[in-house]
C-alpha positions in Angstrom: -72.0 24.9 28.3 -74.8 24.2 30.9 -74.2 24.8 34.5 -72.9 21.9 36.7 -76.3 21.1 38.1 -78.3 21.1 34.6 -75.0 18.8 33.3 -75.6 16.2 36.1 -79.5 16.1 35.2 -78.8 15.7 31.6 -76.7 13.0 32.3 -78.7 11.7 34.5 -81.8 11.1 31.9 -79.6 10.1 29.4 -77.1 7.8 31.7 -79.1 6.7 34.7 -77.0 4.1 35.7 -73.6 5.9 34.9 -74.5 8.8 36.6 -76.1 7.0 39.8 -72.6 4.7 39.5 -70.2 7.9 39.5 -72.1 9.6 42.4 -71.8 6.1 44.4 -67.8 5.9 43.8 -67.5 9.7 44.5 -68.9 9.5 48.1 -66.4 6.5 48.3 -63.7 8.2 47.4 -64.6 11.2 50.0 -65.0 8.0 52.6 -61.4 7.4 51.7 -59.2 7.8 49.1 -57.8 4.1 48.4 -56.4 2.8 45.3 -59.9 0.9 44.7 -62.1 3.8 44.9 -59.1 5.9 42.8 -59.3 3.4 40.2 -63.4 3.3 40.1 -63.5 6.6 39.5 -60.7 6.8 36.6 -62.7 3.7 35.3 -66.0 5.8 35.0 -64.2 8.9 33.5 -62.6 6.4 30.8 -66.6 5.5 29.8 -67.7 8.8 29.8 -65.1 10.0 27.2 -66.7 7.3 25.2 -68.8 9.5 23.3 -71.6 9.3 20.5 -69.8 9.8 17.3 -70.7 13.1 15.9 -72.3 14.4 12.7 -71.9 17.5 10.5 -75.4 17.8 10.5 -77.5 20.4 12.7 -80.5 18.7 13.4 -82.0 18.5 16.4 -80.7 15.3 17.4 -77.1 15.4 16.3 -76.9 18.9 17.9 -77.9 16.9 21.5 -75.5 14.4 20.7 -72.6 16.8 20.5 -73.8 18.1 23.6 -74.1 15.1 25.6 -70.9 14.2 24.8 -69.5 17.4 25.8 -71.2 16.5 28.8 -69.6 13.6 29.4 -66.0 14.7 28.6 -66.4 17.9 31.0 -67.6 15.3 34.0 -64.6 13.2 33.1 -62.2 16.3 33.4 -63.4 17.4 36.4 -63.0 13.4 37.7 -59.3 13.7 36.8 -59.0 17.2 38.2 -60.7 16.2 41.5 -58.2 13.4 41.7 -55.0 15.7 41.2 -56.0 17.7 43.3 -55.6 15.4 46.5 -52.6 13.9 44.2 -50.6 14.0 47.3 -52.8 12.3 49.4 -52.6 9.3 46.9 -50.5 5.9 47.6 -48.1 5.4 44.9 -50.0 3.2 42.8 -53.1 5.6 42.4 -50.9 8.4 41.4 -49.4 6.7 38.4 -52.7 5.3 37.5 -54.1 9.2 37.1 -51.3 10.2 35.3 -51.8 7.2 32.9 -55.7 8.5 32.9 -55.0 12.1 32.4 -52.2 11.4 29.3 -51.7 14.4 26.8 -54.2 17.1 29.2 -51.4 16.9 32.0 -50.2 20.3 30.7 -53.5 21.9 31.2 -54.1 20.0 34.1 -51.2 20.7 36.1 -51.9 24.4 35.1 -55.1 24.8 36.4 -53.9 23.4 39.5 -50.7 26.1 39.9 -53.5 28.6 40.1 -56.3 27.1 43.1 -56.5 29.1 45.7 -55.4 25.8 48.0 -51.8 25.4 48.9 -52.7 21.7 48.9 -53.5 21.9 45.3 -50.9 23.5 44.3 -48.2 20.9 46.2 -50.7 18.2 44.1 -49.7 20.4 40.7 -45.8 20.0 41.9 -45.7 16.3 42.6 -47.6 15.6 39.5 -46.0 17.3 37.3 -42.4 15.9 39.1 -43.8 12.4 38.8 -44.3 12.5 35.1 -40.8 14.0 34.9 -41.7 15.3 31.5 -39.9 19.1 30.6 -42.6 20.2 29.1 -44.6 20.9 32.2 -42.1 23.1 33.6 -43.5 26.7 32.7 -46.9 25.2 34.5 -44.4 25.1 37.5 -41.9 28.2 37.5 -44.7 30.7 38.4 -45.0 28.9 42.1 -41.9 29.6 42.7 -43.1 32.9 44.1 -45.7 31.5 45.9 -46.7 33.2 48.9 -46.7 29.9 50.7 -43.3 29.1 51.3 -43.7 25.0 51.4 -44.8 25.6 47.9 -42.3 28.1 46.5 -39.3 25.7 47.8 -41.5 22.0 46.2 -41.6 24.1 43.1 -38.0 25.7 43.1 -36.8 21.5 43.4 -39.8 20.8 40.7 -38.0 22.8 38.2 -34.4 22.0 38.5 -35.3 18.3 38.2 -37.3 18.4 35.4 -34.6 21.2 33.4 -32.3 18.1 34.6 -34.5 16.0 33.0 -34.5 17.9 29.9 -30.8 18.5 29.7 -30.1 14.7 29.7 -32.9 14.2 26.9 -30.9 16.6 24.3 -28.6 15.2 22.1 -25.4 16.7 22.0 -25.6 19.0 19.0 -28.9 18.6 18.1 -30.9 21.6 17.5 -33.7 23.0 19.4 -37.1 21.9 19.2 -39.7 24.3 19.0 -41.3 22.5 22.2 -37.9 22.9 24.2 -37.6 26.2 22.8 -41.0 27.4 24.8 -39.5 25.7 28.0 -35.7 27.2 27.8 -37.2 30.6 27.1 -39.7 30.2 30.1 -36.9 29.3 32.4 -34.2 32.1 31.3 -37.5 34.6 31.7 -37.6 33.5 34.9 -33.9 33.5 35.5 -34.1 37.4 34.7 -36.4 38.2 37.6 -34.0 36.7 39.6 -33.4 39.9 41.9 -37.5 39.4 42.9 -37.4 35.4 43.6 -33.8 34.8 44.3 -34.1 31.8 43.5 -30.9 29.8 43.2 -32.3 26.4 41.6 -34.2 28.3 38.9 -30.9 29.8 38.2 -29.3 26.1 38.0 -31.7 25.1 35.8 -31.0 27.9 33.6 -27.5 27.0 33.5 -28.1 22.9 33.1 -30.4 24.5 29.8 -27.3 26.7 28.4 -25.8 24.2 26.1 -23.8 24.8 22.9 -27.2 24.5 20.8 -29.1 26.6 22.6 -26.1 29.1 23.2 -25.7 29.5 19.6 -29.1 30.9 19.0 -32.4 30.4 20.3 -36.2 30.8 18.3 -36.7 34.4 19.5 -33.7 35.7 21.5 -30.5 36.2 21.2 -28.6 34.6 23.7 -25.1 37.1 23.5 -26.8 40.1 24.0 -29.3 38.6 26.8 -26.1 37.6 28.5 -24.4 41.0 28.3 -27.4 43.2 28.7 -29.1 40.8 31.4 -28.8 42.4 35.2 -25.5 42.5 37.3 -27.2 40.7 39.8 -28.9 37.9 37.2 -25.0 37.4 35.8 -23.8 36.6 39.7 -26.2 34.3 40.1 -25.4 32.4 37.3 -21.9 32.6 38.0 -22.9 31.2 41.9 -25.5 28.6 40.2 -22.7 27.2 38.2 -20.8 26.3 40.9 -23.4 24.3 42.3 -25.2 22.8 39.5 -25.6 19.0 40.8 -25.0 15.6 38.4 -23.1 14.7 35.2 -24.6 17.9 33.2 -23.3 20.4 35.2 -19.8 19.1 35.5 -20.2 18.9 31.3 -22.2 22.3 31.7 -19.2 23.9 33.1 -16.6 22.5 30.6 -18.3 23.8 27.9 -18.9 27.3 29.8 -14.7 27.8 29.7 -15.0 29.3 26.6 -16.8 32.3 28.7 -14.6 34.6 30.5 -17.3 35.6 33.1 -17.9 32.3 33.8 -14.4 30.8 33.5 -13.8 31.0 37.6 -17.2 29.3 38.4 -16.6 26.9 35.9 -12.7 25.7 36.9 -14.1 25.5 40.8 -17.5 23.1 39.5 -15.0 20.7 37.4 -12.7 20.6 40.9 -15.8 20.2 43.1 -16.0 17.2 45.6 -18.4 14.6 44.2 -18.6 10.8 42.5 -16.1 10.9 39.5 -18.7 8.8 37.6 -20.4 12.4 36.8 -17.3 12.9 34.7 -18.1 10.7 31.7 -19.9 13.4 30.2 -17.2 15.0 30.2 -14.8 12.7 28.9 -17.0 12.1 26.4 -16.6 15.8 25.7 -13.1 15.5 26.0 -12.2 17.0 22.2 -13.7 20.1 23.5 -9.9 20.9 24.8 -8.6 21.1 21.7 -9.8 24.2 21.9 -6.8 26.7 23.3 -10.1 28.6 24.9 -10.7 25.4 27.1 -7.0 23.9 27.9 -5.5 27.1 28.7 -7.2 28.3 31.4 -7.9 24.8 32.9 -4.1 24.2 33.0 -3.2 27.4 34.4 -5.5 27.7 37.3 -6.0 24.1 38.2 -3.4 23.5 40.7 -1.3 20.3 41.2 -3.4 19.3 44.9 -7.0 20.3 42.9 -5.8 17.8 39.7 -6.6 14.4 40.7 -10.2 15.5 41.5 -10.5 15.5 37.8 -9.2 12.4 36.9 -11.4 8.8 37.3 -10.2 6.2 39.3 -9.1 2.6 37.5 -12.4 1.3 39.0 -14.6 4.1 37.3 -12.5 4.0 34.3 -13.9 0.2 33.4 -17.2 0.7 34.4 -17.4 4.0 32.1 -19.0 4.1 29.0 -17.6 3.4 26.2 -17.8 6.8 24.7 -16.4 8.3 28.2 -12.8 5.4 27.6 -12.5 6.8 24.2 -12.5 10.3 25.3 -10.0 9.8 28.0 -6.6 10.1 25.9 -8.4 13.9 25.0 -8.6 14.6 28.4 -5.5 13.8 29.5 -4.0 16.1 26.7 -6.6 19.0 28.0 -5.3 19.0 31.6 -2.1 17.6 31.1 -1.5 15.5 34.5 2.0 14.1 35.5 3.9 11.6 33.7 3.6 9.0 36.5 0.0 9.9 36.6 -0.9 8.7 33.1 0.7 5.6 33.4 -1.9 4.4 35.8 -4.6 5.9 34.2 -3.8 4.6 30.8 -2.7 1.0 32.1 -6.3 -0.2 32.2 -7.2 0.5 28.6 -5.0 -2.2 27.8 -7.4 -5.2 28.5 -10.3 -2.9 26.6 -13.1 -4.6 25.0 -13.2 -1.8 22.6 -10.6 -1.1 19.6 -11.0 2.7 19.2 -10.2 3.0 22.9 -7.0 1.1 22.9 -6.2 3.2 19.3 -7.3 6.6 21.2 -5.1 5.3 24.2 -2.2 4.8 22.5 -1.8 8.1 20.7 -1.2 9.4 24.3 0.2 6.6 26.3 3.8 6.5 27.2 6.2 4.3 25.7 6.1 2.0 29.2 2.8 1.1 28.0 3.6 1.6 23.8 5.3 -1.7 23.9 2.2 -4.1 25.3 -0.1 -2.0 22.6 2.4 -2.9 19.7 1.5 -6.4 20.5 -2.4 -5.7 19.9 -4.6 -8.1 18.6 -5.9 -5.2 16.2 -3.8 -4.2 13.6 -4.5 -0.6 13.3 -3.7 -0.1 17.2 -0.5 -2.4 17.3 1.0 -0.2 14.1 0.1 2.7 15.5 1.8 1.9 18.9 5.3 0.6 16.4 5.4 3.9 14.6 5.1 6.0 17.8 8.0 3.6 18.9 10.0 4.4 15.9 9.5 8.3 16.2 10.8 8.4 19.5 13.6 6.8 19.0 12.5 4.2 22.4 12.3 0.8 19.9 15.1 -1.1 21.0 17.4 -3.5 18.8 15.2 -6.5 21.2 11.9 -5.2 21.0 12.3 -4.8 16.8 13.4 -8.2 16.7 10.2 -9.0 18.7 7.9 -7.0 16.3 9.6 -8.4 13.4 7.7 -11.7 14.3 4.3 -9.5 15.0 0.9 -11.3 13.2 0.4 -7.9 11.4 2.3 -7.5 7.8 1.9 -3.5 8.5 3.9 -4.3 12.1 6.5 -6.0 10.5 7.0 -3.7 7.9 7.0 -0.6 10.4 10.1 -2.1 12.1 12.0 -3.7 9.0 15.2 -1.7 8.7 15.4 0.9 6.3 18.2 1.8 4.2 20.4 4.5 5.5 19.7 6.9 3.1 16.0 6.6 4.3 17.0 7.2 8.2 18.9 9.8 7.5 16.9 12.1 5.2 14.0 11.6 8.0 16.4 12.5 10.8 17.3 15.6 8.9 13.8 16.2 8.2 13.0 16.5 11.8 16.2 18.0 13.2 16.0 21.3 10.6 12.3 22.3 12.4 14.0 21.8 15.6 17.7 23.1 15.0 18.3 24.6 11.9 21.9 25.6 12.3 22.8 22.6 14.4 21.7 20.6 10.8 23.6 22.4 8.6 26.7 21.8 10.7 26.0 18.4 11.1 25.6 18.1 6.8 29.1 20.5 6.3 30.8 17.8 8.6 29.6 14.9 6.5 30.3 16.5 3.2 34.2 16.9 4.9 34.1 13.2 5.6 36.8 10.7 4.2 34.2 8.0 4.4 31.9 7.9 0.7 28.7 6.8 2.1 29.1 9.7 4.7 29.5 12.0 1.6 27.2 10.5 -0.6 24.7 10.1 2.6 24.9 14.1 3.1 24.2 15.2 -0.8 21.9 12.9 -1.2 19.9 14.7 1.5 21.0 18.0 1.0 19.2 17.6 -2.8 16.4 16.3 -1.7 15.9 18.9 1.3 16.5 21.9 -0.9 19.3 22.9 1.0 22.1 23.6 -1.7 22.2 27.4 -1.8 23.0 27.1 1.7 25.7 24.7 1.6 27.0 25.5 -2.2 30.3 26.5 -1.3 30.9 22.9 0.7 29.2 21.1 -2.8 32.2 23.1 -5.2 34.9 22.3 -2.6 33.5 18.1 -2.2 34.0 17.9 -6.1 36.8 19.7 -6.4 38.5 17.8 -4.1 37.0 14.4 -6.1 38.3 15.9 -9.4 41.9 15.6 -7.9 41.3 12.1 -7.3 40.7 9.6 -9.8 39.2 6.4 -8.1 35.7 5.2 -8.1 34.5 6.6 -4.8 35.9 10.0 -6.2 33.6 9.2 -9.5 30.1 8.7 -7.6 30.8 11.8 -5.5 30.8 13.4 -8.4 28.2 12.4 -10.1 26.0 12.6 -6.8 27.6 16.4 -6.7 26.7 17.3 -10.1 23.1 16.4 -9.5 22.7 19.2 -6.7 24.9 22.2 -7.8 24.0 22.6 -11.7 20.8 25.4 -10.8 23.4 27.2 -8.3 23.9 30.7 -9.6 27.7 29.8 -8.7 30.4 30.5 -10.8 32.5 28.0 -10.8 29.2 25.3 -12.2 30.0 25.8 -15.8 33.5 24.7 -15.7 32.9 21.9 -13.5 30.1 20.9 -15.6 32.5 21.6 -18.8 35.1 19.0 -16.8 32.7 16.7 -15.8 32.0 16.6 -19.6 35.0 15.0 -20.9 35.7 13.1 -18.1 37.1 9.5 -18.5 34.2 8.0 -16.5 30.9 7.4 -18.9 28.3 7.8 -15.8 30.3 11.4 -15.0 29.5 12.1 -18.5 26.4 11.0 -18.7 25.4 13.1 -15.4 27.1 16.2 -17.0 24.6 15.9 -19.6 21.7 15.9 -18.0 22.7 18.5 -15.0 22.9 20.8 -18.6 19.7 22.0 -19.1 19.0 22.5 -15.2 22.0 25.4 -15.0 20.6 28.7 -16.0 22.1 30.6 -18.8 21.4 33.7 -20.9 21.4 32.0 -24.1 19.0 29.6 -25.4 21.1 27.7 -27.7 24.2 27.3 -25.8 22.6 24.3 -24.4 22.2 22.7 -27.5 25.7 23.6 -28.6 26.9 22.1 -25.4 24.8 18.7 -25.8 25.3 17.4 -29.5 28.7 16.6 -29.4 27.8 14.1 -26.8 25.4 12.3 -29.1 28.4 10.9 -30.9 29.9 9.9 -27.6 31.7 6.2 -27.5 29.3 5.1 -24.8 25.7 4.1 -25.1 24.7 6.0 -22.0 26.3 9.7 -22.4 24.5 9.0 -26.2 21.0 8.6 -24.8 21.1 10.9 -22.3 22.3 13.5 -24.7 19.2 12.6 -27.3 16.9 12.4 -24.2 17.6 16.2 -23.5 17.3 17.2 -27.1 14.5 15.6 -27.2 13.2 17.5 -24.9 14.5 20.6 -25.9 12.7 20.4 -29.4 16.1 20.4 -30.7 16.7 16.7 -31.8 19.4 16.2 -35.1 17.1 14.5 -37.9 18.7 10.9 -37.3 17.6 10.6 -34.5 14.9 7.7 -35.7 17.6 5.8 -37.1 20.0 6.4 -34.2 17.6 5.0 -31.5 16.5 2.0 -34.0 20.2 0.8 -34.4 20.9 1.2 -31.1 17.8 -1.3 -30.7 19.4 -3.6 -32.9 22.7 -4.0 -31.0 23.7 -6.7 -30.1 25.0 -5.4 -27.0 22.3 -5.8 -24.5 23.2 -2.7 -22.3 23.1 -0.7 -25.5 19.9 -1.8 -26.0 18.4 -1.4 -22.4 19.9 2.4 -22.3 17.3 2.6 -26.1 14.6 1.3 -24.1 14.9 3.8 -21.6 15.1 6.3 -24.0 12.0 5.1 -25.3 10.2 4.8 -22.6 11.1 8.2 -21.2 10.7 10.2 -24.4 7.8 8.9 -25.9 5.6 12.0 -25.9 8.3 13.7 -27.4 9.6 11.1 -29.7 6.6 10.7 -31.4 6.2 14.0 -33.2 10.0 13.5 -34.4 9.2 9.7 -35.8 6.1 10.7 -37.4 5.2 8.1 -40.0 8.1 5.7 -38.8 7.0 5.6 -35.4 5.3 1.8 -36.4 9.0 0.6 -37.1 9.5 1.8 -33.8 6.5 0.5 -32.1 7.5 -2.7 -34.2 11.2 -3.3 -33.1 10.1 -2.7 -29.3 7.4 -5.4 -29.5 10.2 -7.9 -30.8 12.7 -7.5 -27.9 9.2 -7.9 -25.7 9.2 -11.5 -27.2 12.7 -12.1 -28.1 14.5 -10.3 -25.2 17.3 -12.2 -23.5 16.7 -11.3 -20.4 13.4 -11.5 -18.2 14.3 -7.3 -17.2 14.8 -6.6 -20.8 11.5 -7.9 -22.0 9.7 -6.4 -18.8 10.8 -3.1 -20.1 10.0 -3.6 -23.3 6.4 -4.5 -22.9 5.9 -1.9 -20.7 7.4 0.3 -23.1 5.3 -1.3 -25.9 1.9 -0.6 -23.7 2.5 2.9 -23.4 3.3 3.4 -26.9 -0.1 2.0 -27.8 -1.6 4.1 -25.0 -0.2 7.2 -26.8 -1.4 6.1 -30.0 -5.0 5.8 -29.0 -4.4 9.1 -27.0 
């Protein structure tokens, strides 16, 4: 490249008026540096970038082409350098007009001027690259934080925390690291290591405000862990001290997501409690599902102390002007530090009248049943049934308050708080009493199965069957039907029935003879039960079942002789009539007869089949008839569903 003097002759022949133009402005702008001669001058450096176009070719005249406009492109460099470097001179105005000028060679630019020999330059380097507020300039800066001017070392220590500020609020949470942040987050943990040299405590904030879970889980070409472990005793301090002081919204989130560290857990419980506006803790309530984590809401709730709490809690003026993420997250973040009923009340109350549906739905998952009541009256139907079921489970919905529901605009409402049969209550009140109180639950089933009242009794098996919980109370089941054996009423009858549908896998020995009792009881639905308890008792032989069953199958009653073939059937074991058995019992005239052989159809028809073989169309056939010709509108229901999934079977 020729020297500076042959440059400005060169340009001179080739660009007289240019060059006589640009030497006019610059002895204007050494008059005095106002916007107008600033903007001359960035006018003329916008012309001479305008360069010939080039050519591939090396003749001559293309090769003084390329040179000229080399030319003209170094003049206009050192135009925008000249200006920088009395950037601190310049009125507002002018500055942002060179950094519009200078665009993508700021980088370069600003780090040229971190190494002139003038202090003056070096302050211009600082503001310019402040101004432009972009991250990427920040290893341009860090170096001049060991400037041996001390104006400069401290412009450049406040340079670099604002623009890793800048650059912490530009990541996404999550997102990964760009190779271009990369650079800049490894420049300024480089720079955090030499801390015991500069001991500089923003360059350690920075550091910090650049530690987020991304970059903690792995940087481009260090490993963060081991930099962390290995890195010097007096580096780790002062991160600890910078992260008590790291200012704005991302070091109060900076120091919630550093709880996870033991080294830094003290430093980080003192920044959360720190003095400030509570505004700086949406980030954080954003955040908020980080304390699910037991690594988080532990320590928080053990060292926080009742006096320090509030500090970490909004006011119900911040809580409407926060964001809406920062509302959602607030039910989180009440479960994290776990303030005082009272407390939560108030803080809760104002995410009533929100705007936003997932914020009232988040609120009520936490809110107290004071507040449940207004949110079962949402406009929104998934908040207002959410609120009615945490009503239910508590126990706090009133006889009133149902009533009230029961008129709610949402079906799903009105269905939550729609009385349920007893049976239903009481198997869920079981339910959640045995995780609680085992014992207590048993005693409570023992005294029910004592009861004089049936639906007590009845209440209690029904549960204890459906719970599992027969082994344990099998000696209370034998003495409850014993006891109904000795009676003979109707209550006694369904006791036993309901009995003989819990005990028959009991390893007990006294199950085969109530089972044999049961058996030739007087009562068809005893009978009936007996049957198919059968096959659930355990036995050593195979075929005693069978031999126990068939005499039922010529049973007087319709029911004891269905439920007999149904087992059989079952079993593999069905007598050879059975075709013509369930086909007359079609044909009777009595219509519970033939509902008990639609059931039996309808039950057995992937076992029936095999047995029918080729007269499984009669069967097929007389089903379809009491579809059309049934007296009843149940009896033909059945029987076209039971025709449907004959035909289903058949096409397989």
């Amino acid at each position: 490249m020729p020297t500076d003097r042959l440059q400005s002759a060169l340009l001179l022949a080739v660009s007289p008026r240019l060059s006589l133009r640009l030497a006019r402005a610059s002895r204007n702008l050494r008059k005095s540096e106002s916007p107008e001669h600033v903007l001359a001058l960035l006018e003329l450096s916008e012309k001479l970038r305008t360069a010939p176009v080039e050519s591939d070719r090396h003749d001559p005249i293309d090769e003084t082409l390329r040179t000229i406009a080399r030319i003209r492109q170094a003049r206009a460099d050192r135009i925008h350098h000249r200006l920088a470097g009395v950037y601190t001179h310049l009125p507002e105005q002018s500055r942002a007009a060179v950094r519009k000028h200078v665009g993508p060679g700021l980088t370069s630019l600003v780090g040229v001027l971190a190494t002139d020999s003038s202090p003056d330059v070096r302050r211009s380097a600082i503001e310019l690259a402040t101004d432009a507020n972009e991250p990427s300039l920040l290893p341009g800066v860090l170096p001049l934080i060991e400037d041996r001017d001390e104006t400069v070392a401290n412009q450049a220590a406040s340079a670099v925390l604002a623009l890793a500020r800048a650059l912490a609020e530009q990541r996404i949470a999550g997102s990964p690291v760009t190779a271009r942040q990369a650079g800049t987050i490894l420049a300024v943990l480089r720079a955090a290591e030499r801390y015991p040299e500069h001991r500089s405590g923003p360059v350690m904030e920075a550091a910090i405000l650049l530690l987020d879970p991304a970059v903690r889980r792995g940087l481009v070409d260090t490993d963060l862990a081991r930099w962390m472990k290995n890195a010097d005793e007096a580096v780790r301090m002062g991160l600890r001290a910078a992260l008590k002081r790291v200012p704005g919204p991302a070091g109060r989130l900076r120091a919630w997501e550093l709880l996870t560290e033991g080294e830094f857990r003290k430093s980080a419980i003192e920044r959360l409690c720190a003095p400030g506006s509570m505004s700086e803790m949406n980030a954080v309530l954003t955040n908020a599902h980080l304390g699910l984590r037991p690594a988080r809401r532990v320590p928080i709730r053990a060292r926080v102390t009742r006096a320090e709490r509030p500090r970490l809690f909004p006011d119900l003026e911040q809580i409407e002007a926060a964001p809406v993420s920062a509302r959602r997250g607030l039910p989180l973040w009440l479960d994290a530090i776990g303030p005082e009923p009272a407390h939560i009340d108030g803080l809760l109350e104002p995410t009533l009248a929100d705007e936003d549906d997932p914020a009232r739905l988040a609120a009520v998952r936490r809110a107290p049943a004071t507040l449940l009541r207004d949110f079962a009256l949402d406009p929104s139907e998934p908040v207002a049934r959410s609120a009615a079921l945490r009503l239910l489970h508590s126990g706090a919905l009133t006889d009133d308050f149902r009533a009230t529901l029961g008129r709610s605009i949402h079906p799903s409402v009105r269905t939550i708080v729609a009385e349920r049969p007893r049976h239903q209550r009481q198997l869920v009140e079981t339910m959640r009493s045995v995780s609680t109180d085992r014992d207590k639950t048993i005693a409570r089933l023992r005294a029910g199965l004592d009861s004089q009242q049936e639906r007590e009794v009845l209440g209690a098996i029904r549960v204890i069957r459906q719970m599992n919980l027969a082994q344990e109370l099998a000696p209370d089941l034998i003495r409850t039907i014993e006891q109904a054996f000795r009676r003979d009423d109707s209550p006694a009858w369904r006791i036993i029935s309901a009995v003989l549908t819990a005990i028959p896998q009991l390893a007990h020995p006294s199950v085969a003879k109530l089972l044999a009792a049961a058996r030739s009881h007087h009562d068809a639905r005893i009978r009936a039960t007996a049957v198919e308890a059968e096959p659930k008792r355990p036995r050593g032989r195979a075929s005693s079942m069978v031999e126990v069953i068939k005499p039922a199958i010529d049973d007087p009653n319709h029911r004891v002789q269905t439920s007999a073939l149904r087992v059989l059937l079952k079993d593999q074991t069905a007598p050879a009539d059975t075709v013509d058995r369930v086909l007359g019992t079609l044909a009777d005239e009595n219509q519970a007869a033939r509902a008990a052989a639609l059931w039996l159809v309808e039950r057995s028809i992937a076992e029936l089949r095999p047995v029918a073989g080729r007269r499984w169309t009669d069967l097929a056939a007389r089903v379809a008839e009491l579809a059309r010709t049934g007296e009843e509108q149940a009896e033909r229901s059945r029987a076209t569903r039971t025709a449907r999934r004959m035909l289903a079977e058949i096409k397989g």
